[in-house]
C-alpha positions as CSV (number, residue, x, y, z in Angstrom):
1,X,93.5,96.9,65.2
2,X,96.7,99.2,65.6
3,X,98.5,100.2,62.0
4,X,101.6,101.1,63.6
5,X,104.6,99.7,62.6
6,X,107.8,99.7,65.1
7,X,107.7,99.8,68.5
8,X,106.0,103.2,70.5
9,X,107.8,106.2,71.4
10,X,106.7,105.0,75.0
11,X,104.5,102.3,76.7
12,X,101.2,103.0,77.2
13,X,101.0,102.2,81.0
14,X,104.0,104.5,81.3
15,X,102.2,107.5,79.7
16,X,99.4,107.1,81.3
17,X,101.1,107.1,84.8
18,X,103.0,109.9,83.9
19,X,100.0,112.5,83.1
20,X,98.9,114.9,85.7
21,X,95.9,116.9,86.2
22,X,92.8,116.8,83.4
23,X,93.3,115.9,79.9
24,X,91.7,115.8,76.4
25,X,91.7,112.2,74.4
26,X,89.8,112.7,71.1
27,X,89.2,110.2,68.8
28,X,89.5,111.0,65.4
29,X,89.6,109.0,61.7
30,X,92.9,110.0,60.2
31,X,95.4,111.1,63.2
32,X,97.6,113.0,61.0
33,X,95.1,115.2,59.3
34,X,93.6,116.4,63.2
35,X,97.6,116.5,64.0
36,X,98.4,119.2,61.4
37,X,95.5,120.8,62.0
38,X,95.8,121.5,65.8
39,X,100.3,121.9,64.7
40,X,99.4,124.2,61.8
41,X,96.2,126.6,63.2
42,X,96.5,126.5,66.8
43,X,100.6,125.9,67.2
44,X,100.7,123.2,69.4
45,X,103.9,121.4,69.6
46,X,103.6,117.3,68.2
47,X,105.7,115.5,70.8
48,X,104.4,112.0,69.1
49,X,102.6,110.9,66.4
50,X,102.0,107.6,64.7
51,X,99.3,106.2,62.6
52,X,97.2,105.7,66.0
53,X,97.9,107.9,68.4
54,X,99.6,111.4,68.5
55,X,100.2,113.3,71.2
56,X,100.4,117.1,71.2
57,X,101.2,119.9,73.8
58,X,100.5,123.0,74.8
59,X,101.3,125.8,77.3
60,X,102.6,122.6,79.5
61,X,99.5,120.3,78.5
62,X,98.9,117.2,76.6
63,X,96.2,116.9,73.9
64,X,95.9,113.1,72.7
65,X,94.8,111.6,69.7
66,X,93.3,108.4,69.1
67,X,92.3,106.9,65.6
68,X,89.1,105.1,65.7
69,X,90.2,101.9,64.8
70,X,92.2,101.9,68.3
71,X,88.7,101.6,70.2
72,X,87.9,98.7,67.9
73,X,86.9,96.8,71.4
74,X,86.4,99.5,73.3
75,X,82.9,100.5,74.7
76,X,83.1,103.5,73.3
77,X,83.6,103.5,70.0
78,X,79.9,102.2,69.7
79,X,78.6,105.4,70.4
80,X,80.6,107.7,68.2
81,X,78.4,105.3,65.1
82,X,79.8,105.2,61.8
83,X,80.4,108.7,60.1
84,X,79.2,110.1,63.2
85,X,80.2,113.9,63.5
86,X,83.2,114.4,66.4
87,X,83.0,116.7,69.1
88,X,79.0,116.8,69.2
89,X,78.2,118.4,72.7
90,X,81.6,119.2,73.4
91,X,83.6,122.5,73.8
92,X,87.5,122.3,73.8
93,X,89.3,125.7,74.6
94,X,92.9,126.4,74.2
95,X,93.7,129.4,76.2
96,X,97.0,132.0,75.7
97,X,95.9,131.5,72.1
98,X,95.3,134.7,69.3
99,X,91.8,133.2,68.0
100,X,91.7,135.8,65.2
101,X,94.9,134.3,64.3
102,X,94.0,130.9,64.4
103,X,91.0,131.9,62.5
104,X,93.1,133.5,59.5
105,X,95.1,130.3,59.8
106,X,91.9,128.1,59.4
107,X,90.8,129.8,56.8
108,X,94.4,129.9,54.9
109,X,94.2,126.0,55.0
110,X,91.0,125.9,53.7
111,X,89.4,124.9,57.0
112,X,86.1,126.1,57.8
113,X,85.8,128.7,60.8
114,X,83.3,129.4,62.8
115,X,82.9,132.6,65.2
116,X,81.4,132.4,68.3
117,X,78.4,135.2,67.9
118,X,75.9,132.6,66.5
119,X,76.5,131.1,70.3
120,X,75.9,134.1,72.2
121,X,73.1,135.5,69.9
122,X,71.1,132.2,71.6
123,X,72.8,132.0,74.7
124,X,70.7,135.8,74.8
125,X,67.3,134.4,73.8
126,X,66.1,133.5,77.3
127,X,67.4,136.3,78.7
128,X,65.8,138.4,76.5
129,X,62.4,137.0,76.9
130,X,62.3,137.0,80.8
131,X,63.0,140.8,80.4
132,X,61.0,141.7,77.6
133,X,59.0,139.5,77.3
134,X,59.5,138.5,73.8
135,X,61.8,135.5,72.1
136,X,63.6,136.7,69.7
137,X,64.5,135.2,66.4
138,X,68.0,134.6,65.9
139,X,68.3,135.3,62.1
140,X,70.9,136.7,59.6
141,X,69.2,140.2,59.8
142,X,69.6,140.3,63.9
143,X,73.2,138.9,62.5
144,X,74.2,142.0,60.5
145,X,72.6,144.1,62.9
146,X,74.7,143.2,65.8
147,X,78.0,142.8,63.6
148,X,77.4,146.5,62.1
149,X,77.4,147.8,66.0
């Protein structure tokens, strides 16, 4: 069921047609609260946003924005469950952005921020163990030690 009221800054069909080259749609519960997010920490400019769909853009690229209850009888919406976590299993880069800037902006907001060494500290593990022999244990201590390098 849509919640917007007024007509759309365009017609769906006509958006759609008018895309180009690979895309991002993310579905989200409150539009406006993932809007300022990506607006506020990552600077992407909002060229629409209503109460069920927003679209953002950056470095010539659209990010869109679906609320949940727009997939109502969609498909899809039966595997995101209820109170399911977003963006499970899914890795969305922005590139030609400062991330330690984004980071202090995400942290400024009150957002939680997460660096990427946890990921590469395990992404190592197999590695590791073909040439050593050994698996190691990522831990807070192998942590620390890395980050004090």
């Amino acid at each position: 069921m849509k919640r917007r009221s007024g007509e759309p800054w365009m017609a769906a069909d006509a958006y759609g047609r008018s895309l180009r080259g690979a895309g991002v749609n993310i579905l989200v519960r409150d539009v406006a609260r993932a809007r300022a997010f990506l607006e506020d920490v990552l600077g992407l400019a909002a060229v629409y946003g209503d109460a069920d769909f927003a679209v953002l853009r950056h470095d010539g690229h659209d990010l869109i924005l679906h609320a949940d209850h727009t997939y109502s009888e969609h498909p899809l919406l039966a595997l995101t469950g209820d109170g399911a976590l977003r963006g499970v299993g899914v890795e969305l880069r922005l590139y030609g952005i400062d991330p330690d800037a984004a980071e202090a902006r995400a942290r400024a907001r009150g957002n939680p921020a997460v660096d990427g060494l946890g990921m590469l500290l395990h992404q190592a593990r197999p590695g590791f163990e073909a040439w050593f022999g050994v698996a190691p244990e990522v831990t807070a201590e192998l942590r620390a030690f890395v980050l004090a390098r």
